[in-house]
C-alpha positions as CSV (number, residue, x, y, z in Angstrom):
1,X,162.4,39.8,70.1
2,X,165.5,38.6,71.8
3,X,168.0,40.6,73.7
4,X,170.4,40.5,71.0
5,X,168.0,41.7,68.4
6,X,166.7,44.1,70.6
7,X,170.5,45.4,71.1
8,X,171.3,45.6,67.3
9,X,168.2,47.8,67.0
10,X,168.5,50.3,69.5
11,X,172.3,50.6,68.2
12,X,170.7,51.3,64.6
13,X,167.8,53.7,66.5
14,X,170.7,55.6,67.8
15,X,172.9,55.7,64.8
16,X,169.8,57.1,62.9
17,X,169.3,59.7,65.3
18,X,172.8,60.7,65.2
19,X,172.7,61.0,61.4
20,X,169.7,63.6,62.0
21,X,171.5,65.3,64.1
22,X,174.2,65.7,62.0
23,X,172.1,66.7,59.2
24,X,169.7,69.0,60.6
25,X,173.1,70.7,62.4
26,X,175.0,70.8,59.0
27,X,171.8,72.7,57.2
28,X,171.2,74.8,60.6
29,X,174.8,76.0,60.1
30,X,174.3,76.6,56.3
31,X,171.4,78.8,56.7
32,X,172.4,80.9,59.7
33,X,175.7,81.3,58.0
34,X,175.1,84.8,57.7
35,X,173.9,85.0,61.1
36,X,177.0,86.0,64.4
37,X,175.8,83.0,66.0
38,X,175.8,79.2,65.9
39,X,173.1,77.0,66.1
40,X,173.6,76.3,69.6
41,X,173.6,79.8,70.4
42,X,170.8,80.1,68.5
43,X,169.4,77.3,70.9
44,X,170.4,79.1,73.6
45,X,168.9,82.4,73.1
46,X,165.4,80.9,72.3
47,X,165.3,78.8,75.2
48,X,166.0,82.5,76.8
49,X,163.3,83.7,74.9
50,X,160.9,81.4,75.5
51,X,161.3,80.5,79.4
52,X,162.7,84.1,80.5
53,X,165.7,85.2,82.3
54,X,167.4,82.0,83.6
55,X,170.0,81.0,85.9
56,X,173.2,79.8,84.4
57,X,173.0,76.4,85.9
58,X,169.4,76.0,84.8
59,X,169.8,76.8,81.2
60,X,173.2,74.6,80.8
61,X,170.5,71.7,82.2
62,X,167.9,72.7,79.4
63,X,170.6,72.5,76.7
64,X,172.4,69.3,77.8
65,X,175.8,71.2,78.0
66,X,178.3,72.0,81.1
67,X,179.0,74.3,83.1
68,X,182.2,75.1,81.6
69,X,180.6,74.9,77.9
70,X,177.8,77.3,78.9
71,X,179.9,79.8,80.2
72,X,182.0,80.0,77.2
73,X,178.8,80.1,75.0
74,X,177.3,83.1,77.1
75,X,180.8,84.6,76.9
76,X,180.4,84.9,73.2
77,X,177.0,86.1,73.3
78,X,177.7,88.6,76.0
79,X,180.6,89.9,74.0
80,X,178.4,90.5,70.5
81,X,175.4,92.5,73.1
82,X,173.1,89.7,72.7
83,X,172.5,88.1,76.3
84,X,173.3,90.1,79.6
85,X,174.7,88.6,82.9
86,X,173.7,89.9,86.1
87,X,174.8,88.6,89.6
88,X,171.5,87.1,91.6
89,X,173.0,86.1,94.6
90,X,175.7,83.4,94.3
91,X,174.3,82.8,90.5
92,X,173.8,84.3,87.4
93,X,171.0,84.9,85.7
94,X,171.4,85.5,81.9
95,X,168.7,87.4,79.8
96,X,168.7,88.6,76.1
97,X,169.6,92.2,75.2
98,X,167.3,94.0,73.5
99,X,169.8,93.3,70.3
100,X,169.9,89.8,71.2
101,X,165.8,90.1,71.0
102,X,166.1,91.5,67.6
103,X,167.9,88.9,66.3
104,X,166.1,86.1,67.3
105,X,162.6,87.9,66.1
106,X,164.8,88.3,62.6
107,X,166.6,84.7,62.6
108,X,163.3,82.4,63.8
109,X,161.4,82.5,61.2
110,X,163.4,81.3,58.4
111,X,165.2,79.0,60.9
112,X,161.8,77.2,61.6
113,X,161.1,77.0,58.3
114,X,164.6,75.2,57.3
115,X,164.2,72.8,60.6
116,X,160.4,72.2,59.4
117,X,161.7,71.2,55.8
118,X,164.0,68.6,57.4
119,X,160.9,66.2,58.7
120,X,158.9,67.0,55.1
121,X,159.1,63.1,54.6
122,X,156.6,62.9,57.7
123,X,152.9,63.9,57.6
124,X,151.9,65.5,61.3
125,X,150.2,62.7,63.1
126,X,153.9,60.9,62.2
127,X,155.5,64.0,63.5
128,X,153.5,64.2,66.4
129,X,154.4,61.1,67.0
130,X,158.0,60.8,66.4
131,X,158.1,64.1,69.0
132,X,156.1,61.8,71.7
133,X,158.4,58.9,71.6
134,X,161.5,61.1,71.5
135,X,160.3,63.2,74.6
136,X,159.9,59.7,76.4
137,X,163.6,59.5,75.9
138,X,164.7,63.1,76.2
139,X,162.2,64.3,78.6
């Protein structure tokens, strides 16, 4: 394959991906509609979750966000009592509230299940797969 061709299909890769992005985002935000957080919040207090307490720095590196958006995020979610803040030193370390535990342990399962519908075209070797090569990009 020459360069060119090589060029034209990584721009198609990537416009693909940012389609499924879009779309798993649009029917993320459709189904947590009834939910007091976004999507990304929702990101954010599972990465919580699952990792436990982390510093602010640290989890705006898990989610691929700045400083500056992370700390408006966790502003939000400080304000509705689901994530606490607490002074470690020179940095903060965020953990969920015992609301912002309930919520998750409410939201998760149906959220899974909506995310998991979006990849039906895909049997799980595919999936497996497709989660291999993107982690070689997105480690």
């Amino acid at each position: 394959m020459n360069d060119e061709r090589r060029s034209d299909l990584a721009v198609e890769v990537w416009s693909r991906l940012l389609r499924i992005v879009q779309q798993t985002t649009r029917t993320a935000e459709h189904h947590m509609a009834d939910l007091p957080i976004t999507p990304a919040q929702y990101l954010a207090i599972a990465v919580i979750d699952d990792h436990g307490p982390q510093r602010q720095v640290d989890l705006a590196g898990q989610l691929h966000t700045t400083q500056a958006s992370i700390s408006q995020m966790l502003g939000r979610l400080e304000s509705n009592g689901l994530v606490a803040r607490r002074s470690d030193g020179r940095a903060n370390v965020i953990d969920l509230t015992d609301e912002g535990r309930r919520l998750l342990a409410a939201a998760r399962p149906q959220h899974r299940e909506h995310i998991a519908d979006q990849f039906d075209d895909l049997d799980t070797a595919q999936l497996v797969e497709l989660n291999e090569l993107l982690a070689r990009l997105a480690p």
